[in-house]
C-alpha positions in Angstrom: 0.0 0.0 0.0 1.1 3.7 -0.9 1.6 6.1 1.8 1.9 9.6 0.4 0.7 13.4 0.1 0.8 15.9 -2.4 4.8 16.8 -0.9 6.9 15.8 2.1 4.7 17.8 5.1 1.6 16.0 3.6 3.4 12.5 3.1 4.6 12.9 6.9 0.9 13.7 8.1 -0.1 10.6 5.7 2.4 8.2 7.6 0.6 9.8 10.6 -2.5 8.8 10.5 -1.5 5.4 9.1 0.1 4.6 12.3 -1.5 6.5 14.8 -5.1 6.2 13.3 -7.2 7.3 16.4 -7.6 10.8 17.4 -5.4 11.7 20.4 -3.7 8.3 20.3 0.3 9.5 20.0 1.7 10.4 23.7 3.6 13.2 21.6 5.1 14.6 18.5 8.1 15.0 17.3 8.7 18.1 15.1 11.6 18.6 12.7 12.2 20.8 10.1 11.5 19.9 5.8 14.4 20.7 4.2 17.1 19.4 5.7 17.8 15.7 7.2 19.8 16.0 10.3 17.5 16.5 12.8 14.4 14.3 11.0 17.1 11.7 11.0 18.0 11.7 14.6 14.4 12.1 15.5 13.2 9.3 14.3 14.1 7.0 17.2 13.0 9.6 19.6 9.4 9.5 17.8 9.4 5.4 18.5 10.7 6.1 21.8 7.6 8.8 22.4 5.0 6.8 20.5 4.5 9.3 18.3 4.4 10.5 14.6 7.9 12.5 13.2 6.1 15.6 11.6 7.6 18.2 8.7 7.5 22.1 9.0 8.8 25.2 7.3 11.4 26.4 8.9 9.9 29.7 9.8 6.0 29.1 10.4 4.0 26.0 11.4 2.8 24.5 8.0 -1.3 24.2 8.1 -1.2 20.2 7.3 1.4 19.4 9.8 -0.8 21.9 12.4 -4.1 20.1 11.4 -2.4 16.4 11.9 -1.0 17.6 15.4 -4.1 18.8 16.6 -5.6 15.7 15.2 -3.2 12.8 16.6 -2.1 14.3 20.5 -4.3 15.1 23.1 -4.8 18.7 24.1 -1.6 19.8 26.5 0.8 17.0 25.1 4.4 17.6 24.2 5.6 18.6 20.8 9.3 17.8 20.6 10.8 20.8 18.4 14.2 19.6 17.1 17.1 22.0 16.8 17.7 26.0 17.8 15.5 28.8 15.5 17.1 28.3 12.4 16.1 25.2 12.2 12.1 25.6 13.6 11.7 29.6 14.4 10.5 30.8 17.7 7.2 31.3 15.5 6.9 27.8 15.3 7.3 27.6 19.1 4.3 30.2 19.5 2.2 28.0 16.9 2.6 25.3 18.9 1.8 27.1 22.2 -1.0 29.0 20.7 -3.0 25.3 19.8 -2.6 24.9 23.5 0.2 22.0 23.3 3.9 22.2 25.3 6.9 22.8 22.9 9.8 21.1 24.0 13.0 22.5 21.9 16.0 19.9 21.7 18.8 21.7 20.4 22.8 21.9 20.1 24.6 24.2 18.8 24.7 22.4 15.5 23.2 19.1 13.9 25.6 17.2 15.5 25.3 18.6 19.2 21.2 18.5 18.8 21.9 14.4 17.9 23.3 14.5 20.9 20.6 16.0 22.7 18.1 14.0 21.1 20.0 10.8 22.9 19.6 12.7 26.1 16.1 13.0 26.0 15.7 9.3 24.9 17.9 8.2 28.2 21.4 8.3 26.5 21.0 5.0 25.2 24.2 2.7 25.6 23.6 1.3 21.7 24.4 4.2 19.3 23.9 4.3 15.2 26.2 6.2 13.9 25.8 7.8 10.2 27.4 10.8 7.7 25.9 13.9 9.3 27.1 15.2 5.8 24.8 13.4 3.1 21.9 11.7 3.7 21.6 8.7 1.4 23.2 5.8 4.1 21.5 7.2 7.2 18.0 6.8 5.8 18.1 2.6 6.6 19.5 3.4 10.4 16.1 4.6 11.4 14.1 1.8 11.5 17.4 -0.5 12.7 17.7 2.1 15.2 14.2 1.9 16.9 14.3 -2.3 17.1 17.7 -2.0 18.9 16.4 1.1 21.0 19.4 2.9 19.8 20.3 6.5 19.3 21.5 7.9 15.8 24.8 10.1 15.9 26.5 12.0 13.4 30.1 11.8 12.0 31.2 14.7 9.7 31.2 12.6 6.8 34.2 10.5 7.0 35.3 11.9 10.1 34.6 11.9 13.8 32.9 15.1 15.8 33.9 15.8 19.1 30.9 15.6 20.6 29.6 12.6 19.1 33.0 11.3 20.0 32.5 12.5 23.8 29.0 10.6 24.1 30.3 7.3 22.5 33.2 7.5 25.2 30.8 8.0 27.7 27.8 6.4 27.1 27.8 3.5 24.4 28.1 0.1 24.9 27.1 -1.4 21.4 27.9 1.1 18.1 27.0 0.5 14.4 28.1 2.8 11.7 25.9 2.6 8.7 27.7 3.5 5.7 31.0 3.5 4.7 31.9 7.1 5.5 30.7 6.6 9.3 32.4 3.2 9.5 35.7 5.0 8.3 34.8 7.9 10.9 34.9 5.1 14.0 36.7 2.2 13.2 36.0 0.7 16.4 31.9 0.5 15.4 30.4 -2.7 13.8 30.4 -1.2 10.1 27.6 -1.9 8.4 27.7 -0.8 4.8 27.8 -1.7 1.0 29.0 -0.4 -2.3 26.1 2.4 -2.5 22.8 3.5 -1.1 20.9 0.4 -2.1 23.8 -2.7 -1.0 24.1 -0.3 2.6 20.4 -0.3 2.4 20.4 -4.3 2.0 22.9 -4.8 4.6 20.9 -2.9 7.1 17.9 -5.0 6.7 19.6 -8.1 6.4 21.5 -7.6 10.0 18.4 -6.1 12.1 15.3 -7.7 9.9 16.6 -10.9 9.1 12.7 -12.7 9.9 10.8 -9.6 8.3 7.3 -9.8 7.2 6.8 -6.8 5.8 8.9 -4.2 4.1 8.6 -0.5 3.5 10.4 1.4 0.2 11.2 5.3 0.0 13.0 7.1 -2.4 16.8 6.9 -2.4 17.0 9.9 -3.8 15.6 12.4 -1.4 15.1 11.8 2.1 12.0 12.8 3.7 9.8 10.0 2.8 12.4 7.6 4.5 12.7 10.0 7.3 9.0 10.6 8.1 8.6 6.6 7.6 11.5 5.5 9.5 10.5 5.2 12.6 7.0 3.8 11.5 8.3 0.9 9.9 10.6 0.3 12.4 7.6 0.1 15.4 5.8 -2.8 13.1 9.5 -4.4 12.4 10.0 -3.6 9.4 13.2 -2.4 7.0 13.4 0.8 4.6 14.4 -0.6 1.5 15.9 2.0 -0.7 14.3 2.2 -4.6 15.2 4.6 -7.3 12.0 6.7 -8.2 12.1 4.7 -11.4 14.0 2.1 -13.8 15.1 -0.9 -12.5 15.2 -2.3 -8.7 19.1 -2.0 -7.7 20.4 -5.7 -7.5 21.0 -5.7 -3.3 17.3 -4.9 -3.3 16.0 -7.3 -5.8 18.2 -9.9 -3.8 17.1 -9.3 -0.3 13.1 -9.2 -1.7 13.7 -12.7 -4.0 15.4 -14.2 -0.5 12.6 -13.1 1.9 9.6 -13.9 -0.7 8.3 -16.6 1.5 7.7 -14.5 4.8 7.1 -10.9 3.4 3.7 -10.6 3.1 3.2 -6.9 2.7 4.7 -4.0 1.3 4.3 -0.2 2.5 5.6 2.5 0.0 6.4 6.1 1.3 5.9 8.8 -0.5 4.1 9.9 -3.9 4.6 8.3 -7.9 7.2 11.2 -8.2 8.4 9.8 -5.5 8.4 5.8 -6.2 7.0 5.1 -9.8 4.4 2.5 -9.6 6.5 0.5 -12.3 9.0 0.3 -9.4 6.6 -0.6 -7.1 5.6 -3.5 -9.5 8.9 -4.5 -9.6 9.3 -4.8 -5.9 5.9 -7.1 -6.2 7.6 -9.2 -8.8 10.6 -10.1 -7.1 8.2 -11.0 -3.8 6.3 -13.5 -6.2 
């Protein structure tokens, strides 16, 4: 089945109400800003860990979809988890949130990396830690849904290299570290690496280590991330991978393989996001190679 809106606030409000289908029945909401990755990314564990939905915004106002879905899916008074400092979601999105009568919480460093950090603080500081590139998006998209069946935290590396203050928490806090990717795994050499040749191979290796008994499978788009972002922690809750699809032409192999070699127990499929998103031919693809 197809989970998508008309563009990434909409597609995150549609992923809402798919999981959290009652009204008033997420214990809170965890807000992150549309056009960049960083804090959706890290986020998405702390949605799981709130039982709630990860929601889009503008930067600068509260977007009327993502206003209408929180109003919708968290009883009056709950939290609203705002993720980085007022570039990222303006004090106007703060007011918004007051105004509808809710609590905005802002979780913020003093840059993407530091408000990862943060996150991890509100989840607990967990002692298993996911590390991905902080840089480019493409690798960190599969951690999420790892990340919430191994009640981890996602941290940022600067690409191929470490960041002091992801560096300061692993010292003082992890006990179990993946790096997803290959630029993270070269960041911490000490982490279990878990990464292949591209998007789609890192993307199968992910699923294959933390899903190896799935029954279900979500796609997003490999080539933008907000769809895997807003899905993430979703799929993860029902135990489920993000497999990572171009928006059309043919299924990488790593993802044809890891579909062909789970055929018997998969039973469903959930797509993210919209046919710019994920052509239907694609999605027929991923049905044939199930069958």
């Amino acid at each position: 089945c197809r989970v998508a809106g008309f563009d990434r606030q909409s597609t995150a409000v549609a992923v809402s109400t798919s999981a959290f289908a009652g009204s008033g029945s997420a214990s809170a909401v965890v807000l992150a800003r549309a056009d960049q990755f960083a804090d959706a990314l890290a986020g998405g564990p702390l949605a799981a860990a709130k039982h709630g939905p990860l929601l889009l915004t503008s930067s600068g106002s509260l977007d009327a979809v993502t206003k209408t879905e929180i109003a919708r899916v968290l009883p009056a008074g709950g939290t609203v988890y705002l993720l980085g400092g007022t570039s990222a979601l303006s004090d106007g999105v703060a007011a918004a949130v007051t105004a509808m009568g809710d609590v905005p919480v802002r979780v913020a460093g003093t840059d993407r990396y530091a408000t990862a950090v943060a996150i991890a603080g509100v989840m607990g500081n967990p002692t298993t830690v996911f590390e991905a590139s902080g840089v480019n998006f493409p690798d960190a998209l599969s951690a999420v849904p790892a990340a919430v069946v191994a009640h981890g935290a996602i941290l940022l590396t600067s690409g191929s290299a470490p960041v002091a203050v992801t560096t300061t928490y692993l010292a003082t806090h992890a006990t179990t570290r993946y790096a997803i990717g290959g630029p993270a795994a070269y960041a911490d050499p000490s982490a279990m690496g878990i990464a292949g040749a591209d998007r789609y191979a890192t993307s199968d290796a992910v699923a294959l280590a933390f899903f190896p008994t799935a029954t279900g499978v979500a796609v997003a788009s490999a080539v933008n991330f907000p769809d895997a972002l807003a899905g993430g922690p979703v799929a993860g809750t029902a135990s489920r991978p993000v497999l990572l699809v171009p928006g059309s032409g043919a299924l990488p192999e790593p993802i044809s393989a890891y579909l062909t070699t789970h055929a018997g127990e998969v039973t469903s499929v959930q797509a993210f996001g919209g046919v710019n998103a994920v052509a239907n031919s694609v999605l027929s693809e991923v049905a044939a190679a199930l069958h």
